[in-house]
N, CA, C and O atoms as a Tinker XYZ file with bonds, in Angstrom:
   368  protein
     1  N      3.474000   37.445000   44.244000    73     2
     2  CA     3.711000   36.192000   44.908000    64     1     3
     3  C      3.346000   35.061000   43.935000    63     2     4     5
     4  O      2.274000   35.188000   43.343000    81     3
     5  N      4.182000   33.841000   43.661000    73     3     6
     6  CA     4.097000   33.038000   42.782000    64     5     7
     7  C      2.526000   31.800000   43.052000    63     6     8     9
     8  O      2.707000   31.553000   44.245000    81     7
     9  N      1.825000   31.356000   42.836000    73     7    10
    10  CA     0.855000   30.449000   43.241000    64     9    11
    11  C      1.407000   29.468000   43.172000    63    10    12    13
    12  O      2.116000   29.121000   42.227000    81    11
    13  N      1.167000   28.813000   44.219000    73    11    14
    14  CA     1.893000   27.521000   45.048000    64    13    15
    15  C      0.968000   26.595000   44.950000    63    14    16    17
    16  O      1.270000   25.405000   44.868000    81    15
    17  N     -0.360000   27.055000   44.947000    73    15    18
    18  CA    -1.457000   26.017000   44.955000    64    17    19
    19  C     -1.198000   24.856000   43.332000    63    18    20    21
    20  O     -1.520000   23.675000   43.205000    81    19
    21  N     -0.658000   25.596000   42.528000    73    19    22
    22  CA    -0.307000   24.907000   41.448000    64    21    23
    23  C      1.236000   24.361000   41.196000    63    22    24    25
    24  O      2.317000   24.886000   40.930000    81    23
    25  N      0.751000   23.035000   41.422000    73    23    26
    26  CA     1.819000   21.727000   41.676000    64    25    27
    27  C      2.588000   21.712000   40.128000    63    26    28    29
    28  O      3.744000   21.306000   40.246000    81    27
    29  N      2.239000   22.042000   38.768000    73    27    30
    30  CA     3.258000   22.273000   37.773000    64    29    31
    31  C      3.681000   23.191000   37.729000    63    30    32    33
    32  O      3.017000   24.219000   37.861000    81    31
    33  N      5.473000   23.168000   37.443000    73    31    34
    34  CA     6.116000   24.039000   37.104000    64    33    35
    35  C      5.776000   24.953000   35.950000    63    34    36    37
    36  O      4.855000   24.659000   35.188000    81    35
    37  N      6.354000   25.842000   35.828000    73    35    38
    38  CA     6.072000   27.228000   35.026000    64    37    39
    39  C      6.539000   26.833000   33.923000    63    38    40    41
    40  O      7.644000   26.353000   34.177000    81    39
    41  N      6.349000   26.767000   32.944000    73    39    42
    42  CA     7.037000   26.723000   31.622000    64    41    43
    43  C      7.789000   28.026000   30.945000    63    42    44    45
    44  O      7.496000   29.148000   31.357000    81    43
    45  N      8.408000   27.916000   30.281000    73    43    46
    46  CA     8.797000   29.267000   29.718000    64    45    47
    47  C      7.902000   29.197000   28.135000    63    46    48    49
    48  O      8.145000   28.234000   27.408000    81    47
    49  N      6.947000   30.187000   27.698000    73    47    50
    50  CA     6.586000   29.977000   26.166000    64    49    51
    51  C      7.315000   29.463000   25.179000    63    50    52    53
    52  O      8.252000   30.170000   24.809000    81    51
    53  N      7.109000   28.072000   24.449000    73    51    54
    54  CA     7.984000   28.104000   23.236000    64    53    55
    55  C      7.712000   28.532000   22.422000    63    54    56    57
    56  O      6.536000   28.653000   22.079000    81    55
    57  N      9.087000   29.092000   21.527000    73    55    58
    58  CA     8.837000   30.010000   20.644000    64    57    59
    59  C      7.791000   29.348000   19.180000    63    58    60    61
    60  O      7.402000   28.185000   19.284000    81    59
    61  N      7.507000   29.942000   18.233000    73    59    62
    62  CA     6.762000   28.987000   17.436000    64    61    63
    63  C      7.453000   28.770000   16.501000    63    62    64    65
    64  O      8.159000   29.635000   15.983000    81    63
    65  N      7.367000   27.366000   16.041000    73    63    66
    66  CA     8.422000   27.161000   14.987000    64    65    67
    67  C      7.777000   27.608000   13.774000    63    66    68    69
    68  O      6.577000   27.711000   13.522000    81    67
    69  N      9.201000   27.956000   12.786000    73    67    70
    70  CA     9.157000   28.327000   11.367000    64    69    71
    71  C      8.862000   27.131000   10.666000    63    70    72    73
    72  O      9.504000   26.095000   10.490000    81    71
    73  N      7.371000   27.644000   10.189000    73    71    74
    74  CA     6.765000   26.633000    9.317000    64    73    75
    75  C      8.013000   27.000000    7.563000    63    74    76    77
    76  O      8.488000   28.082000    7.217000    81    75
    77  N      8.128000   25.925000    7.023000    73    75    78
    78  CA     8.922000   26.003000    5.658000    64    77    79
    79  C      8.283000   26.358000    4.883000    63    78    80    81
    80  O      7.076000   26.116000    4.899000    81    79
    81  N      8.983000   27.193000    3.745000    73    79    82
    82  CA     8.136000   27.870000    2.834000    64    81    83
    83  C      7.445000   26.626000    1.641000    63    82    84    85
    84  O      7.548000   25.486000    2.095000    81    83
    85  N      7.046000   26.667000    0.793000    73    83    86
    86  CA     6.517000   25.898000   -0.356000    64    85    87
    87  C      7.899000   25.327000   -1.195000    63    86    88    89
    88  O      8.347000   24.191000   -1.354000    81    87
    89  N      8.207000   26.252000   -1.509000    73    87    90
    90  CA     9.436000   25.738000   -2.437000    64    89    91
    91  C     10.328000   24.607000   -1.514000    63    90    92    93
    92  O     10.549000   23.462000   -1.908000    81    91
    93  N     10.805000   25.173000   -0.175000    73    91    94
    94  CA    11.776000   24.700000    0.898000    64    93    95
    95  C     10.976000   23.033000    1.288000    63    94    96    97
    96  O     11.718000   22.090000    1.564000    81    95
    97  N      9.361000   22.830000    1.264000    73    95    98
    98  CA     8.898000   21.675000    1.505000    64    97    99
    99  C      8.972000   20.724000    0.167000    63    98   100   101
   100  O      8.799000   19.516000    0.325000    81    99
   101  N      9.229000   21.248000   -1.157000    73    99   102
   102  CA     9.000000   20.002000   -2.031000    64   101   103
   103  C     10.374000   20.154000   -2.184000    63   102   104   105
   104  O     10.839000   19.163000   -2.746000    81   103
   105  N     11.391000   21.168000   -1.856000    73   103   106
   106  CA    12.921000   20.153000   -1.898000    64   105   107
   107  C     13.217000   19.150000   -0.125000    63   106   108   109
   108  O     14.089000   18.342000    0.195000    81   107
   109  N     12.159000   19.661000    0.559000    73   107   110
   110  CA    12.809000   18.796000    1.461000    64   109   111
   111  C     11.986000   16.778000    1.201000    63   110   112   113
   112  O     12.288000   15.585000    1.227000    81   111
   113  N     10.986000   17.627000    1.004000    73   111   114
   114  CA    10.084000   16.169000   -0.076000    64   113   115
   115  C     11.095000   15.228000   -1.050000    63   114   116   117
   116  O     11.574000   14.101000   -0.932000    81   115
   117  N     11.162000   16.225000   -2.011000    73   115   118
   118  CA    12.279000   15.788000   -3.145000    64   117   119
   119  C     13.895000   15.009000   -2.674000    63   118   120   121
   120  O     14.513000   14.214000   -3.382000    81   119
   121  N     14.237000   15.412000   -1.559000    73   119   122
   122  CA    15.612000   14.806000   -0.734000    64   121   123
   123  C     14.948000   13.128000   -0.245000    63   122   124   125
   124  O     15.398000   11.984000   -0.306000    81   123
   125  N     13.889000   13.639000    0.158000    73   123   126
   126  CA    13.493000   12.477000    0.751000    64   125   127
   127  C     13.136000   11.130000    0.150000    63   126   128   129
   128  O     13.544000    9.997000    0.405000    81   127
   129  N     12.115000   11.664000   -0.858000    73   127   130
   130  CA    12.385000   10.756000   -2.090000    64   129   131
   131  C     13.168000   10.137000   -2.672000    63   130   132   133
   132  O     12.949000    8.966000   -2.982000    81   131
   133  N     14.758000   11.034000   -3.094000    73   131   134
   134  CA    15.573000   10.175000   -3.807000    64   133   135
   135  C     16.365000    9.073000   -2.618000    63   134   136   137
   136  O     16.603000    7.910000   -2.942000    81   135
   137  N     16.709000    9.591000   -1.286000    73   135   138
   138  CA    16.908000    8.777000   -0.392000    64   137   139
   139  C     16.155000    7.380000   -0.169000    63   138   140   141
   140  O     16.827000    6.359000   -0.018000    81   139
   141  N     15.198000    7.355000   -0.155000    73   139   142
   142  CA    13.736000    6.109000    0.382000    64   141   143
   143  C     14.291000    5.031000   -1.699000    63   142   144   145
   144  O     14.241000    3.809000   -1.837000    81   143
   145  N     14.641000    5.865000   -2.642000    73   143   146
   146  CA    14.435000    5.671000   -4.007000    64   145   147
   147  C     15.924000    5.267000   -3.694000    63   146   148   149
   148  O     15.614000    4.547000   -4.643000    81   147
   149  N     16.918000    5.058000   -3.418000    73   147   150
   150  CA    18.393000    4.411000   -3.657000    64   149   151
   151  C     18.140000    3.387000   -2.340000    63   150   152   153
   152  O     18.518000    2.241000   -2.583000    81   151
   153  N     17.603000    3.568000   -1.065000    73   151   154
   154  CA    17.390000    2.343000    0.106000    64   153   155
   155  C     16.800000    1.262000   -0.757000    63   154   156   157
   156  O     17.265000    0.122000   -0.737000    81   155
   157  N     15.639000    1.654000   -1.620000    73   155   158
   158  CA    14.874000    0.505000   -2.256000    64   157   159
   159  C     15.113000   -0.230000   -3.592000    63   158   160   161
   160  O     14.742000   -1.335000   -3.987000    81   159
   161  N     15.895000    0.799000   -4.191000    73   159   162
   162  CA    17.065000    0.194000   -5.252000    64   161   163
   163  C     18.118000   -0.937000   -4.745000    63   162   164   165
   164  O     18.181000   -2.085000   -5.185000    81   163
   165  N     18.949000   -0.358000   -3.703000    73   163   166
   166  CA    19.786000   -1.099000   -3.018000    64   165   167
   167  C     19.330000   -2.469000   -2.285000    63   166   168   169
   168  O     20.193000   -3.336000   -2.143000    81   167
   169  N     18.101000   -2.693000   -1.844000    73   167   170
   170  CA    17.516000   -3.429000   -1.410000    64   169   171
   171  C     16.805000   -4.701000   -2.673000    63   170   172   173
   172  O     16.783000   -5.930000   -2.614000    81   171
   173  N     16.461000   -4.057000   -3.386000    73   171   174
   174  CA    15.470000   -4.945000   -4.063000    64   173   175
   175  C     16.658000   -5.730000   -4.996000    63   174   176   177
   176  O     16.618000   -6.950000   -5.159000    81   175
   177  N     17.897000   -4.729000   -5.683000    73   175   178
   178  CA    18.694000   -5.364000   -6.561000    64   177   179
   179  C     19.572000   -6.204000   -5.340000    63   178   180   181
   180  O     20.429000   -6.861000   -5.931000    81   179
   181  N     19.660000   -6.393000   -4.078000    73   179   182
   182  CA    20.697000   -7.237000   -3.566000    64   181   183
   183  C     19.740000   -8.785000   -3.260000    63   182   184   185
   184  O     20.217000   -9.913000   -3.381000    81   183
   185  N     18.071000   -8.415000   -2.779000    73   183   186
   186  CA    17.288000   -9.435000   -2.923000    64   185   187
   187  C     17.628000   -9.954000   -4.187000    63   186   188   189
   188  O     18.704000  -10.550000   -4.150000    81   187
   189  N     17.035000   -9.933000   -5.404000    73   187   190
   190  CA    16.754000  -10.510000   -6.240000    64   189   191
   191  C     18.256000  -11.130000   -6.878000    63   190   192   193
   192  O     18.173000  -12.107000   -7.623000    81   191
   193  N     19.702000  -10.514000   -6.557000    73   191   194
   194  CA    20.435000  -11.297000   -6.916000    64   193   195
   195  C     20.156000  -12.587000   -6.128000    63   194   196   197
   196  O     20.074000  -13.596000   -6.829000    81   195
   197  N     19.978000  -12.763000   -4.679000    73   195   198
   198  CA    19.822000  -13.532000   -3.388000    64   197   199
   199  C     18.602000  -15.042000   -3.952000    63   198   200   201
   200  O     18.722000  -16.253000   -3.768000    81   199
   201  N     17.638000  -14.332000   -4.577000    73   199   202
   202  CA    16.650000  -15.523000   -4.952000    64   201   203
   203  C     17.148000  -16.000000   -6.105000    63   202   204   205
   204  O     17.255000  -17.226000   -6.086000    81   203
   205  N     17.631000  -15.274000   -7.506000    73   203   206
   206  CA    18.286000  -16.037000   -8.468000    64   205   207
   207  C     19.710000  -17.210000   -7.766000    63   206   208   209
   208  O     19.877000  -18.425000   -7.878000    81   207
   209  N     20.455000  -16.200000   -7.105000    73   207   210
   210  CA    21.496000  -17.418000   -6.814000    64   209   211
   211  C     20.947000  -18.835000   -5.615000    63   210   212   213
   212  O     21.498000  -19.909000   -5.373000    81   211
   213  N     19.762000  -18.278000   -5.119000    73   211   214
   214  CA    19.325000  -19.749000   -4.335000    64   213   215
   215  C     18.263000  -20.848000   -5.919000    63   214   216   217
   216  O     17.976000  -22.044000   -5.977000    81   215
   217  N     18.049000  -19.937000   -6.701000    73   215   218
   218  CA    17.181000  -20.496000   -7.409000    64   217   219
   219  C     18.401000  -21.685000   -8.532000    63   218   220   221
   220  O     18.365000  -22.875000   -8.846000    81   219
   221  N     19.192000  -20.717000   -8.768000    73   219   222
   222  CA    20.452000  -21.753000  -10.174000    64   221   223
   223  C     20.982000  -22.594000   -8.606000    63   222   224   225
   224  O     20.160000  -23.508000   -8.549000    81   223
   225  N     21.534000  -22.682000   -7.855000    73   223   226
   226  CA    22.530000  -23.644000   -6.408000    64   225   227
   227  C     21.171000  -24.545000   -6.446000    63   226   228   229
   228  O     21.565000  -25.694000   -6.251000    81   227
   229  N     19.498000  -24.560000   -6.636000    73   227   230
   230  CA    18.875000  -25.502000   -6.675000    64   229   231
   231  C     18.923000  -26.720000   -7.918000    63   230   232   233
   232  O     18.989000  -27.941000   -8.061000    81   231
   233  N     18.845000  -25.558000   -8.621000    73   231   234
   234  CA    18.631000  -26.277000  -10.481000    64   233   235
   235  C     19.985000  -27.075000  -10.357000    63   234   236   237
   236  O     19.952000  -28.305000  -10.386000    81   235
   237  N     21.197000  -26.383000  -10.217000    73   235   238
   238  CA    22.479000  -27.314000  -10.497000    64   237   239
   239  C     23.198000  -27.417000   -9.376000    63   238   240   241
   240  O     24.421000  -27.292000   -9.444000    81   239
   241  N     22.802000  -27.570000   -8.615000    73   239   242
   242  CA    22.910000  -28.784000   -7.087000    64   241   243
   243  C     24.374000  -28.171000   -6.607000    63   242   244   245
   244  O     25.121000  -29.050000   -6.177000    81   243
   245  N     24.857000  -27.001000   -6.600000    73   243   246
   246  CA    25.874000  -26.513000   -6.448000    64   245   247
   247  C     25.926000  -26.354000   -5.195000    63   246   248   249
   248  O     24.886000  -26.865000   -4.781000    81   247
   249  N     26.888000  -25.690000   -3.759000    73   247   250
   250  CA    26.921000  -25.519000   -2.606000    64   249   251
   251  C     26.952000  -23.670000   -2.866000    63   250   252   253
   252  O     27.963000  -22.974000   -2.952000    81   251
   253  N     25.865000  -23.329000   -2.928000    73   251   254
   254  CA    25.866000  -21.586000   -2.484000    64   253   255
   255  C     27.048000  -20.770000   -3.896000    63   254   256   257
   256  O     27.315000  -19.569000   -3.848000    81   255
   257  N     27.524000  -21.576000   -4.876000    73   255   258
   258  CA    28.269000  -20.817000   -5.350000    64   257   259
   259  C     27.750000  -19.454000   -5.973000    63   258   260   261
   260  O     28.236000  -18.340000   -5.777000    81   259
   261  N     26.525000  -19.819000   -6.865000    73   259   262
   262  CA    25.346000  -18.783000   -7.148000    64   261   263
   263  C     24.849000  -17.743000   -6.749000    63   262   264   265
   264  O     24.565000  -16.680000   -7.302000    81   263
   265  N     24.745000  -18.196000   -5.541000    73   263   266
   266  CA    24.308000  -17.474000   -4.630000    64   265   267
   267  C     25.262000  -16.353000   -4.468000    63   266   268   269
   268  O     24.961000  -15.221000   -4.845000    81   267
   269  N     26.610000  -16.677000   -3.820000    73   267   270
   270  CA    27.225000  -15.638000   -3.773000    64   269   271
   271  C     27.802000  -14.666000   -5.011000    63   270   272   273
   272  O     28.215000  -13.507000   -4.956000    81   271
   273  N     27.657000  -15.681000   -6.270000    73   271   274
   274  CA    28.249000  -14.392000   -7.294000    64   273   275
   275  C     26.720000  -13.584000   -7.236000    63   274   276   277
   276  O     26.841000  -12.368000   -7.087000    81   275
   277  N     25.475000  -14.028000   -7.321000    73   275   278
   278  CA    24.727000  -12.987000   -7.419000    64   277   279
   279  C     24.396000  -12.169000   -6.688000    63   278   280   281
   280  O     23.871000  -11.090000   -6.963000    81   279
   281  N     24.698000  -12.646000   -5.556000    73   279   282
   282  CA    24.504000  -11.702000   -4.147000    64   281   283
   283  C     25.570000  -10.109000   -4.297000    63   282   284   285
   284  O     25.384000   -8.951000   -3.921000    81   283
   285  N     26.441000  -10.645000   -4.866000    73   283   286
   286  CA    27.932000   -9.405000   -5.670000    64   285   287
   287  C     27.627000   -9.075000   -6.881000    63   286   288   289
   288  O     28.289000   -8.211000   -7.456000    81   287
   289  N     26.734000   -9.604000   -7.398000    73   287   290
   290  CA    25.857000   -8.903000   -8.494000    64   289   291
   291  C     25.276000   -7.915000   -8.260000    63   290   292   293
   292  O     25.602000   -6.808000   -8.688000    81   291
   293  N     24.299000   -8.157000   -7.525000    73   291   294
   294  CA    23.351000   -7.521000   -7.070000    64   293   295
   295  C     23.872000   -6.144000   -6.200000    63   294   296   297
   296  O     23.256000   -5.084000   -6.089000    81   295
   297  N     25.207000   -6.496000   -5.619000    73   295   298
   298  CA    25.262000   -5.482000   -4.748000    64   297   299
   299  C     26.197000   -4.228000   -6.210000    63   298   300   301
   300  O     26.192000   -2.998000   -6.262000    81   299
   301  N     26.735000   -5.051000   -6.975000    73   299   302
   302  CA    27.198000   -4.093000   -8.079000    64   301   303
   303  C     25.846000   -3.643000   -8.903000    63   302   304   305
   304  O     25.723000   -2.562000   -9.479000    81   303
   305  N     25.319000   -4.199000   -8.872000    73   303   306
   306  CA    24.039000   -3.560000   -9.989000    64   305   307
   307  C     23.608000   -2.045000   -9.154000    63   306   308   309
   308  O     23.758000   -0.886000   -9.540000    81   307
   309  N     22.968000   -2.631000   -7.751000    73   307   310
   310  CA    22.207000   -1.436000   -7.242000    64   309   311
   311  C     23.213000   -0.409000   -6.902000    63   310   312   313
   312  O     22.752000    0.689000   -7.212000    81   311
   313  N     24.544000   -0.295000   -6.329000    73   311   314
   314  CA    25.748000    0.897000   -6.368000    64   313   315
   315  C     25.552000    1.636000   -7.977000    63   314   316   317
   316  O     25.488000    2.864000   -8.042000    81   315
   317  N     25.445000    0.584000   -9.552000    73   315   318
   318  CA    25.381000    1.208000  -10.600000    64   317   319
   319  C     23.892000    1.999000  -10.308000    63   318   320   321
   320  O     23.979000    3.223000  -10.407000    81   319
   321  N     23.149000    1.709000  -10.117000    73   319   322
   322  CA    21.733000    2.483000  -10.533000    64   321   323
   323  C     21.788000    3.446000   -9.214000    63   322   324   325
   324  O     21.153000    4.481000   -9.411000    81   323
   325  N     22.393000    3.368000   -7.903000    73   323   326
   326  CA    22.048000    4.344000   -6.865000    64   325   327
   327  C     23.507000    5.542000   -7.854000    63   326   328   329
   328  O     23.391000    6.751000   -7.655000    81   327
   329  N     24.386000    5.191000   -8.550000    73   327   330
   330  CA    25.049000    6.287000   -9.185000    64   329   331
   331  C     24.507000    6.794000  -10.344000    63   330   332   333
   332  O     25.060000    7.744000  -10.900000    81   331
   333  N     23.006000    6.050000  -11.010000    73   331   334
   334  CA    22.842000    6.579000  -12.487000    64   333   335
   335  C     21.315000    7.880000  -11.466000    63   334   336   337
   336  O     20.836000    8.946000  -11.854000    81   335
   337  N     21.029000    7.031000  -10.101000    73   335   338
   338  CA    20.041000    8.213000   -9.786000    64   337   339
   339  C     20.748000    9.631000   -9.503000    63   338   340   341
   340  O     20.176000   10.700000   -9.717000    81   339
   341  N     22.131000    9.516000   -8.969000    73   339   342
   342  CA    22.525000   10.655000   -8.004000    64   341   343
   343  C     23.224000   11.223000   -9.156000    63   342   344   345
   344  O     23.940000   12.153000   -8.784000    81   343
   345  N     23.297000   10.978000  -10.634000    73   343   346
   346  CA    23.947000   11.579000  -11.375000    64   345   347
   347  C     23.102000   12.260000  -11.788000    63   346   348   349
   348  O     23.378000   13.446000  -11.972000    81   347
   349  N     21.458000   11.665000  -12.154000    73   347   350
   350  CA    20.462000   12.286000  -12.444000    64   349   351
   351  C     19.965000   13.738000  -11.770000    63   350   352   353
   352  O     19.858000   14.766000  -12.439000    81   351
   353  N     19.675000   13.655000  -10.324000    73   351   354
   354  CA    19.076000   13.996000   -9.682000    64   353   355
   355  C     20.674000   15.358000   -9.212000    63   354   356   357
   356  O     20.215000   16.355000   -8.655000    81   355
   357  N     21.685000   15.391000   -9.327000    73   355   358
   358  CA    23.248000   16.036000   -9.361000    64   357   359
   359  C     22.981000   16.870000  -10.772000    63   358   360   361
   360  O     23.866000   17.667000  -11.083000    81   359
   361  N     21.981000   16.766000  -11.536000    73   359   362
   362  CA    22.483000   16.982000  -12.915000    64   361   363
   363  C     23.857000   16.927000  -13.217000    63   362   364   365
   364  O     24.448000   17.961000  -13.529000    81   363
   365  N     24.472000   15.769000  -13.158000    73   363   366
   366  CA    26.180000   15.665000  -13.592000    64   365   367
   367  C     26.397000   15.396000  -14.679000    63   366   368
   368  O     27.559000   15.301000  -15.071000    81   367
């Protein structure tokens, strides 16, 4: 007879998960890394085009032109370096 006096349901055991082996944790480490390593490439080279082109549109009183070629700088620079990591890290 099932005990009723106990108001939670029954669970079924979960099974235990497969801890990853050593090797399987520093490539899943290593994935993770180069991922977090091209977000912050991509990020930092589209900033810093962003402050140079507000910095020259100050110096020479321009309307944003600066800004936007470096902002397309920036976004070409970090695509070049997120392809010089994945060529690296590809051994290509």
């Amino acid at each position: 007879m099932p005990n009723i006096s106990n108001n939670q349901p029954s669970r079924k055991p979960e099974p235990e998960k497969e801890i990853p082996q050593t090797g399987q944790r520093r490539e899943i480490f290593r994935v993770f890394v180069v991922i977090s390593n091209i977000g912050l490439v991509m990020f930092f080279s589209i900033i810093t085009g962003f402050f140079i082109g507000i910095w020259l549109d100050k110096i020479f009183r321009k309307d944003y032109i600066f800004l936007i070629v470096f902002i397309i700088a920036g976004i070409c620079a970090g695509f070049y370096q997120c392809y010089r990591i994945l060529k690296k890290e590809l051994n290509i």
